[in-house]
N, C-alpha and C positions, 0 to 999 in steps of 0.2 A: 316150164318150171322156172327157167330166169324170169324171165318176164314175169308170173307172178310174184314172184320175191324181190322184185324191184317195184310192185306196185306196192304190197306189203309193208317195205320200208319209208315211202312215200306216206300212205295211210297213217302209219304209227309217227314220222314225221309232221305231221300238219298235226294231229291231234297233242304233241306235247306243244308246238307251237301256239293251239288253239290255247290250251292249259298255261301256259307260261306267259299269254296275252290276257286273256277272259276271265279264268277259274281261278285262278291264287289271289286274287284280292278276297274275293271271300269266304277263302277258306285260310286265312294267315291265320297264323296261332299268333300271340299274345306270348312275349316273354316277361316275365315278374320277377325281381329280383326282391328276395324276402329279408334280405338283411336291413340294419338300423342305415340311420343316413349318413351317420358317419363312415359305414365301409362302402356304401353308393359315391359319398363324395371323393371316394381315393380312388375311383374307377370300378366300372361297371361295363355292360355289354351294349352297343350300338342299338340300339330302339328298345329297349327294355323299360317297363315302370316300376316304380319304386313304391311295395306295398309291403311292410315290414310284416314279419310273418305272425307278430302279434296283433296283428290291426287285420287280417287279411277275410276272415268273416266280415267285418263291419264294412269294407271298404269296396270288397270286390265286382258287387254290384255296378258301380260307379263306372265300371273298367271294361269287364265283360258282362255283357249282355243277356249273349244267347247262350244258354248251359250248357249248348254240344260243340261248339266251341274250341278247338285245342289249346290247352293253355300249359306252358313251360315254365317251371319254377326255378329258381337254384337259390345257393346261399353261398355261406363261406366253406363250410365243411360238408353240407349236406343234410346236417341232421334237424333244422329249421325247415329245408324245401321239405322234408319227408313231413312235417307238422303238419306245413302249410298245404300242400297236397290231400293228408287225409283232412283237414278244414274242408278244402273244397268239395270233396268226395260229399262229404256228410250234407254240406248245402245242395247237394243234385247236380254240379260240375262232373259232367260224363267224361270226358276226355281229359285227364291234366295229368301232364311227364312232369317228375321229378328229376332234372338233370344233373344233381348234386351239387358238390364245388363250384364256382366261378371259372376256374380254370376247364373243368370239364364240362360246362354248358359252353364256353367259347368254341372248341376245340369238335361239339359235336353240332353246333348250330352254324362252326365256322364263321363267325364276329370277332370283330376285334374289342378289348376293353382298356 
């Protein structure tokens, strides 16, 4: 019984390590911050791109790619990422979190801004 729950944890061991080496490059989601440039340039979230949430049909192309893709949105208050979100919905974007606020996408993606 020890013995197999020490092999157990070793198995579940190397497999996040494989995961954390191999698999998260291409499965990183894409974070988007939807506001204007002027509230990007007061600060914004550590690898984030800046596609205003009025531009975010024409633009998103350019950014992501593949439409299963995870992609994170936020703004200042929330009520833009929810825009931009159902934007991308409507385009075939399978996967896209509206994280709301700036302060609340840091704080759940764990970035600093």
């Amino acid at each position: 019984m020890k013995r197999r729950l020490c092999l157990t944890l070793i198995i579940i061991m190397i497999a996040g390590f494989a995961w954390t080496t191999f698999g998260k490059d291409a499965a990183m989601p894409i974070v988007i911050d939807v506001r204007t440039v002027q509230e990007w340039d007061k600060g914004h979230l550590e690898g984030a791109v800046l596609i205003p949430y009025d531009q975010i049909s024409e633009r998103i192309d350019s950014v992501v790619k593949d439409k299963s893709q995870t992609i994170y949105v936020y703004c200042r208050t929330g009520h833009r990422s929810h825009l931009a979100k159902e934007a991308l919905k409507k385009l075939g974007y399978k996967d896209v979190v509206d994280l709301g606020p700036l302060e609340d996408a840091a704080k759940i993606l764990e970035k600093k801004y």
